[in-house]
N, C-alpha and C positions, 0 to 999 in steps of 0.2 A: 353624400347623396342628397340631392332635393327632395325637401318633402311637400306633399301638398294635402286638402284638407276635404275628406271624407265626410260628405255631410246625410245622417241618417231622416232627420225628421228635425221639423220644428215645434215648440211646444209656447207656455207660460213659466214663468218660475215660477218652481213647485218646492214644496216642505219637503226631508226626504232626502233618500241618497238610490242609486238604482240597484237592484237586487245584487246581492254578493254573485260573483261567479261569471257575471255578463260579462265579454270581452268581446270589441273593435275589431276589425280586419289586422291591425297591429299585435293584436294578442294580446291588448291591457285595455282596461275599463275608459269607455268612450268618455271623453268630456265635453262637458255643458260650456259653451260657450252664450255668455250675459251680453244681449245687448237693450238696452230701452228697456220694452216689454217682453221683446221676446228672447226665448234661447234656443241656440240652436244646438245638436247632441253629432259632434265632429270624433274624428281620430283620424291620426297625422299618417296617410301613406305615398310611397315612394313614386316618384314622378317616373323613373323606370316602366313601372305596369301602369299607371294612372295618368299620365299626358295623355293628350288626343291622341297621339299616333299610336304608341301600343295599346289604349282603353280599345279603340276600334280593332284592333287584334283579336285582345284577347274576349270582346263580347262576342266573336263568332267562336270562343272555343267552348265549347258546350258544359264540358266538365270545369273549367273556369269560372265560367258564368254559372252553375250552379253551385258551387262553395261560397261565391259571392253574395249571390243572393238567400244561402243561407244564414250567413254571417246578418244581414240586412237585415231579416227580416226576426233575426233572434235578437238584435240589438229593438227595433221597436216595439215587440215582444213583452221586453224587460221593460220598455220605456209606460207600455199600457195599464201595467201593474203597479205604476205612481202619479200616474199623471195622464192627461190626453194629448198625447204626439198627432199634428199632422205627416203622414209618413211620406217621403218627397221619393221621386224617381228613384228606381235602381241605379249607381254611377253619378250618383251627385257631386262634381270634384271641382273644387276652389281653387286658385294659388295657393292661399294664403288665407291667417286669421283676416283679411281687411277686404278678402273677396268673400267671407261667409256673413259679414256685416255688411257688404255692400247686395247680397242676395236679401240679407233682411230686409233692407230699409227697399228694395226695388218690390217686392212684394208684399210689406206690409200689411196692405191694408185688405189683402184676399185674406194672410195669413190670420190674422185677427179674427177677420167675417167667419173663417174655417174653425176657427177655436169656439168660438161662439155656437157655430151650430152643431160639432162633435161632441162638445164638454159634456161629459159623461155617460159615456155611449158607445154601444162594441159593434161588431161586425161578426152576424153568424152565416156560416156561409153554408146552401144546402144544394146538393145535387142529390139528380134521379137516376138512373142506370137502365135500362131493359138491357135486361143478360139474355144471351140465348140460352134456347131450351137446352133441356140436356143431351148428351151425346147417346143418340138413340143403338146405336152399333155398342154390340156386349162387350163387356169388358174382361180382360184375363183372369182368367181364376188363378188364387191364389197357388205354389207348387201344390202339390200331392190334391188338390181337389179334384173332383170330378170334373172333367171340358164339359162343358154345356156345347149342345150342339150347334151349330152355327146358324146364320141367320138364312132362311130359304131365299132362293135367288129370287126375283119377281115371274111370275109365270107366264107373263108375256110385258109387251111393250103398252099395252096397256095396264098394267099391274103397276111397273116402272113409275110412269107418268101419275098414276093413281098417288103414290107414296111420294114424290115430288111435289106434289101440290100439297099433301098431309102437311107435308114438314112446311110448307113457305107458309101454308095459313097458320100452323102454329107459332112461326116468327112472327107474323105482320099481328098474329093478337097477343103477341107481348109486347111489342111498341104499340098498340093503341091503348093498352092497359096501362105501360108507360105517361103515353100522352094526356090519360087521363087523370092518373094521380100526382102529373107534375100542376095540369093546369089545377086540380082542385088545391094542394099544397099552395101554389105561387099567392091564389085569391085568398085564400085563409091567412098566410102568414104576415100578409102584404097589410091584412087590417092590421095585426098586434103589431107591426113594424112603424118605429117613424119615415122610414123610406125604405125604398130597394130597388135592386141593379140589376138588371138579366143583362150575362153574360154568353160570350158565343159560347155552344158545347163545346167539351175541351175533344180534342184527337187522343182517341186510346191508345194509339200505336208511341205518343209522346207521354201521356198519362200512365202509361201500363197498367191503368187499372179495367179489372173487369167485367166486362160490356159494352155498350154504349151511353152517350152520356145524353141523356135528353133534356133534362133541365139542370143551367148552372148559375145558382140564383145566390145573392146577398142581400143581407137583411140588416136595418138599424136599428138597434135595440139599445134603450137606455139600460145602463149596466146592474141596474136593480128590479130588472123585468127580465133578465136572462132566465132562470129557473124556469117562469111560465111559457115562456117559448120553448125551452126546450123542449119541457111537457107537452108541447102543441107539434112538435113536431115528430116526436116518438107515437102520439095519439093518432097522429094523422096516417102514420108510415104502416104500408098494406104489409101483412102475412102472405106473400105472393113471392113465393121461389125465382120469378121472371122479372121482377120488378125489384130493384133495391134503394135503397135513399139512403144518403149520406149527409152526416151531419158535422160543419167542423168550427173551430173557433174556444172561445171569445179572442178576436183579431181585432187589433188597430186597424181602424174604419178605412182601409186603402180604397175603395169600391165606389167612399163618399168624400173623399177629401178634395175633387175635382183640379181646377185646375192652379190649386194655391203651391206657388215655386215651381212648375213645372216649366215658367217660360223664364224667371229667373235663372233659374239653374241652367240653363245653356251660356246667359250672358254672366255669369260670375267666373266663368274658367278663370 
């Protein structure tokens, strides 16, 4: 079976081995490939699922491409915890050891410029949420309770319309409550950050997380100013049932690595 060569991120040569227990798409610890200055962090998969023709497969198969890319993203993960990876496209795939060196030396000197401005530095990543209100309709009492009696129908078509409007103004002022704690969060954070990235909100229905997403922000933070951010961002984040903020990370700076190997990585196949 041909193999071909899985390329997670590029880095510097670092002191150091990667945390015990990390494993490659292979199911064995990635290896550093040394060239020059840099290395690049590979493991050898089967040109079966990895050729163009079935990689274009299987990126449309949803659960595929999500084991993939957790594999990916737990490999530079382990990589952020020795060292500063630039983390390169999801599906980075070589021929061979002589096509992840020939990606080096075609990008060099982004990939350099990118170490240079990452080296020592995370990525916190924050979203805001407005949830809707709660479900104003009663909810079942537990067996053997007393039924609470049911809700009165509206008394007229006026009453109706009356209680329609209740509930839409109480949606539109948790998104502007929303609107509001994302823009004061983005200004504030944006000072303690050396950069940051707004990102489109994500789609709930792909997210399945709860609410909507109003702000989806990253932040770059050198790795010994994490703590104070964090604090800034727990400080910042309202006591509002309607509004929630999510905090996640320390991530390899995906958000800030731009466009270092991204056009290599197509001409290395």
């Amino acid at each position: 079976m041909n193999e071909l060569r899985y390329v997670y991120a590029v880095t510097r040569p670092f002191d150091g081995v990667l945390p015990e227990g990390v494993c490659g798409l292979d199911g064995e610890p990635p290896r550093l490939l040394h060239h020059g200055d840099l290395v690049a962090v590979v493991s050898p998969v089967p040109a079966e699922d990895f050729a163009e023709a079935p990689l274009k497969e299987h990126l449309e198969n949803l659960d595929w491409l999500t084991a993939t890319a957790r594999v990916h993203e737990a490999v530079i993960g382990a990589m952020t915890t020795v060292t500063c990876p630039v983390p390169l496209r999801l599906a980075t795939v070589c021929r061979d050891d002589s096509g992840v060196r020939r990606l080096l030396d075609a990008g060099h000197d982004r990939f350099v410029q990118t170490l240079e401005r990452l080296d020592g530095r995370v990525e916190w990543g924050v979203k805001v949420y407005a949830d809707p209100e709660p479900d104003p309709s009663p909810q079942p009492e537990p067996s053997g309770a007393p039924q609470a009696a049911p809700a009165a129908a509206p008394a007229s078509g006026r009453d109706y319309l009356r209680r329609r409007l209740s509930m839409r103004q109480a949606r539109e002022g948790v998104w502007e409550r929303a609107d509001a704690v994302s823009r004061t969060l983005h200004a504030e954070l944006s000072q303690r950050a050396q950069a940051a990235a707004l990102h489109r909100p994500q789609d709930s229905r792909l997210s399945e997380a709860r609410g909507q997403n109003v702000l989806n922000a990253a932040y770059l933070v050198p790795r010994e100013h994490s703590e104070e951010f964090v604090a800034e961002v727990r400080r910042l984040a309202p006591e509002d049932p309607g509004v929630r903020v999510e905090l996640t990370g320390p991530w390899a700076p995906y958000s800030f690595a731009g466009q270092a190997g991204q056009e290599e990585a197509g001409a290395a196949r």
